[in-house]
MIRO-333233 format. One line per 5 residues: their letters; for each residue x, y, z of C-alpha. Coordinates in nm, 4 decimals, decimal comma, always signed. Example, Ala and Ser with C-alpha at 12.3 -4.5 7.8 and 13.67 -1.06 7.14 Angstrom:
! MIRO-333233
as) +1,2300:-0,4500:+0,7800  +1,3670:-0,1060:+0,7140
! end
This chain:
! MIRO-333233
xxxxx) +6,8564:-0,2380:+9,7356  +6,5511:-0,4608:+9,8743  +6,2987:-0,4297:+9,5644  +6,3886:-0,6899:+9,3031  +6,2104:-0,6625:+8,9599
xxxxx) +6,1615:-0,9317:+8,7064  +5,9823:-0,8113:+8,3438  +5,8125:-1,0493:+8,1430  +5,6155:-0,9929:+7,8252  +5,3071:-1,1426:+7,8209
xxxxx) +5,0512:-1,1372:+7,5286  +5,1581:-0,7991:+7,4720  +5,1274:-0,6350:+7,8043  +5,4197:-0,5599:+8,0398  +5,4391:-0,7657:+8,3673
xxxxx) +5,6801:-0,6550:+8,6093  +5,6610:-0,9075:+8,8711  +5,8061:-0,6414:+9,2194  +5,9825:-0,8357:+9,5062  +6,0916:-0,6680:+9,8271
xxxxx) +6,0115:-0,3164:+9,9856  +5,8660:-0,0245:+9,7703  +6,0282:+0,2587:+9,9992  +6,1732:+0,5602:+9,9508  +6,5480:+0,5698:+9,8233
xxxxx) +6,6727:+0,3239:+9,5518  +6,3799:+0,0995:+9,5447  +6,1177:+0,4060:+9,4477  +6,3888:+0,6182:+9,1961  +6,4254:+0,2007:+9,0343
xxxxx) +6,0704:+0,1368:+8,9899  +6,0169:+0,5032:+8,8277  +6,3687:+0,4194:+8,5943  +6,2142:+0,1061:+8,4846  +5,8231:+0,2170:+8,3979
xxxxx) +6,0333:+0,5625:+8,2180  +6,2420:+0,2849:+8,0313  +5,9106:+0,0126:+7,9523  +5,7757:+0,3484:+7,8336  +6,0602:+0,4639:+7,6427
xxxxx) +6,0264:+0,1516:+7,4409  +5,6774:+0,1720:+7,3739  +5,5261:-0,0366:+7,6050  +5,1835:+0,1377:+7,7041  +5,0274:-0,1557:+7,8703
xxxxx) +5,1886:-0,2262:+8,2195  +5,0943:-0,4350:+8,4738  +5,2815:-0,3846:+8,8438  +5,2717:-0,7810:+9,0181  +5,2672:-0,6952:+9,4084
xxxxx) +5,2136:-1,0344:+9,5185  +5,5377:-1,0621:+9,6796  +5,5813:-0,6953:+9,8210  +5,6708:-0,7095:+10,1898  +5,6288:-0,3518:+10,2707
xxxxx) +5,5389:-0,0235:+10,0710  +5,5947:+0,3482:+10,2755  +5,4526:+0,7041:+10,1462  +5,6918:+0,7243:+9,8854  +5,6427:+0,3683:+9,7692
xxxxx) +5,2283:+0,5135:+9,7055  +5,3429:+0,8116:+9,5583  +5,5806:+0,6176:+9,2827  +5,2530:+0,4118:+9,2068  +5,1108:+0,7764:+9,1575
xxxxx) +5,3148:+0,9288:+8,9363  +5,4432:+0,5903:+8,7297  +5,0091:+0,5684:+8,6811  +5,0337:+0,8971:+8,5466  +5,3392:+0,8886:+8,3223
xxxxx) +5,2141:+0,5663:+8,1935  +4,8495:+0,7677:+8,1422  +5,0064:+1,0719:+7,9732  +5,1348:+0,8201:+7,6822  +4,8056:+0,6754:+7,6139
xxxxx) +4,8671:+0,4034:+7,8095  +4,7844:+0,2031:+8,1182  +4,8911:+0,0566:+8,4152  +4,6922:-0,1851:+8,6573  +4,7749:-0,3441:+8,9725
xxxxx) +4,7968:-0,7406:+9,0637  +4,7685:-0,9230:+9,3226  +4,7611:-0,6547:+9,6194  +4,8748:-0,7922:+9,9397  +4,6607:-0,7082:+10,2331
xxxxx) +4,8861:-0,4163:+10,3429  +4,9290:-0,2678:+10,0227  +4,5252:-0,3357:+9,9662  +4,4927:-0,1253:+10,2745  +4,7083:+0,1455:+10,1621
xxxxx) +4,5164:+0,2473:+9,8613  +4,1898:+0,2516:+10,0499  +4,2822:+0,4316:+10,3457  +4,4335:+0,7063:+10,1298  +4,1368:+0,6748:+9,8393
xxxxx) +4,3883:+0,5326:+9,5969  +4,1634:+0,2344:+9,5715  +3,9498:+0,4647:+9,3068  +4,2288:+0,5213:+9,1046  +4,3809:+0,2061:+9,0211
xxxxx) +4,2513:-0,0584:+8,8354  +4,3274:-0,3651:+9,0818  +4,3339:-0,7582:+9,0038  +4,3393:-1,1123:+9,1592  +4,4781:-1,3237:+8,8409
xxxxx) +4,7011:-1,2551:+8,5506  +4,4287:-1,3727:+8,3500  +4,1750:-1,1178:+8,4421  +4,4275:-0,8345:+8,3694  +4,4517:-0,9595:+8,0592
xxxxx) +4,0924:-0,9994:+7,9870  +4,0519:-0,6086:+8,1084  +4,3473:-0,4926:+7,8610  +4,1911:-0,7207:+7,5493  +3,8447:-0,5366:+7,6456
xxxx) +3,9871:-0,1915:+7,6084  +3,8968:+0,0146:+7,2972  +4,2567:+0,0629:+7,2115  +4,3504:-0,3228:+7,2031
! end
């Protein structure tokens, strides 16, 4: 498998640092295990680190998709960090760029989650 996945709590949102290729196969069916498990658990507030993803195909975007709207239909939410250039591309070329919530630091994800009504 080529995606690697670290979690980390931090100040009470979810962090899953993603390393590797978001493709279809084992990468996309682990990323949807893990955000039904973080869920499972009660985690609501997720944040998916891209920093260090090399590569992300059609079925990588559609994972993002449906993981957003799992997370959604629990009440929760799930923002993006750190977008590579490719992956940047990606969501605007296919109008996913309206969807997603999208940072640049860790710090202004968590200033958007400690902002929200529901904090």
């Amino acid at each position: 498998m080529a995606l690697y996945m670290v979690e980390k709590l931090v100040s009470g949102v979810i962090l899953l640092d993603l390393r590797g290729r978001v493709v279809l196969g084992e990468e996309t069916e682990a990323l949807r295990e893990r955000v039904k498990r973080l869920l499972e658990a009660g985690h609501t507030r997720i944040v998916l680190n891209l920093e260090e993803v090399t590569y992300m195909d059609s079925s990588g975007l559609s994972t993002l998709v449906s993981s957003f709207a799992s997370v959604r239909k629990q009440g929760g939410e799930l923002k993006l960090l750190n977008l590579t250039k490719r992956v940047r591309d990606l969501l605007v070329i296919t109008k996913l760029s309206t969807v997603f919530e999208t940072y640049d630091t860790l710090e202004d994800v968590q200033r958007s989650f400690a902002s929200a009504p529901n904090s």
